[in-house]
N, C-alpha and C positions, 0 to 999 in steps of 0.2 A: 148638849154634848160638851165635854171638856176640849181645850186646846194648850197645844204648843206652839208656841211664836218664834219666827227664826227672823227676825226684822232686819229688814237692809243690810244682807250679807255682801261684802265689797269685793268687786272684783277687775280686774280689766283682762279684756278679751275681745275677739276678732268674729264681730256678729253684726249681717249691715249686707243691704242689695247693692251696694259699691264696691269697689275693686279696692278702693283705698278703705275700707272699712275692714275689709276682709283682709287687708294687710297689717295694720295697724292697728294694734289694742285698744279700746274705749274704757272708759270705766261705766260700770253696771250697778245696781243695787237689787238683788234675789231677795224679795222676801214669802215667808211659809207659813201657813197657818195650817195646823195639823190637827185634826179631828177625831179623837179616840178618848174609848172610857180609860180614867186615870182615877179612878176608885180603888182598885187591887195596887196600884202603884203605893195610891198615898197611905194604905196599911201596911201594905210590906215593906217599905222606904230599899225597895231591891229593883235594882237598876233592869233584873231581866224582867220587870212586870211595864217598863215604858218603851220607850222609844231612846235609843242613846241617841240624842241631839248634838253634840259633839262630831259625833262619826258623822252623824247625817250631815251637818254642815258643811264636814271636809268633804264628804261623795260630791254635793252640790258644786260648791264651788269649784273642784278639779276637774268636776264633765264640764262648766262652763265655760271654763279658761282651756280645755282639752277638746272643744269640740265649735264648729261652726258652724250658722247658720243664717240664713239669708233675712228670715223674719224672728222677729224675740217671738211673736206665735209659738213657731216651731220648739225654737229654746225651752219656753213656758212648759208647753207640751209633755214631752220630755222629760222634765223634770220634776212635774205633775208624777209623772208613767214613775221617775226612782221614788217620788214620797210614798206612793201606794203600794211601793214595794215591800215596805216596811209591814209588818202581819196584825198590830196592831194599830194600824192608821184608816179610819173607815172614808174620810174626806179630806181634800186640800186645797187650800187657796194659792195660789200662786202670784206674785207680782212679779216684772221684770221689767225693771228703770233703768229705760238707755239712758243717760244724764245728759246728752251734750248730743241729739240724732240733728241730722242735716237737711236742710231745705233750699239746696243754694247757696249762698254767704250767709245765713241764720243757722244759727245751731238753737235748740231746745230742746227740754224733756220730753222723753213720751215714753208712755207706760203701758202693759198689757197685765190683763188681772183674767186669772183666768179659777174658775173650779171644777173640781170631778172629783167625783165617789166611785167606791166599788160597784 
């Protein structure tokens, strides 16, 4: 199946089981793997036969700076739920890079990768 790649879309946002997480922005990195035939696309070089990735990026990135949650799970989730909203998208990958999560005085990355199909 063909794909669209929305790689390490950047963001900072209030997502995290702590208080001061939930107050304070982190920086994020969304990335999307979109799963649809793009056969009719690449013939008719007409924008209503894909997926506008443009738009999709901005929906993405304004629910996750517009919205909170405890576990990037949840986030993932979610945003899995808008890609599939799209009519032409049959599967999606989902990544979601806290860049900097907290274990005490350590910070590191940690990542949740998730997929779903129709």
């Amino acid at each position: 199946m063909d794909r669209i790649c929305l790689p390490e879309i950047p963001l900072f946002a209030c997502h995290g089981v702590y208080d001061q997480e939930q107050r304070e922005p982190q920086h994020f990195l969304i990335s999307l793997t979109l799963f649809l035939d793009l056969h009719q696309a690449g013939l008719s070089d007409d924008l209503a036969d894909t997926v506008d990735y443009g738009a999709l990026y901005q929906r993405v990135r304004e629910f996750a700076e517009n919205n909170s949650y405890h576990l990037i799970e949840a986030l993932a989730e979610r945003i899995a739920t808008l890609a599939l909203a799209e009519p032409l998208v049959q599967q999606v990958t989902v990544r979601v890079k806290k860049c900097a999560a907290r274990a005490g005085e350590v910070s590191f990355p940690a990542e949740v990768i998730l997929e779903r199909a129709r």
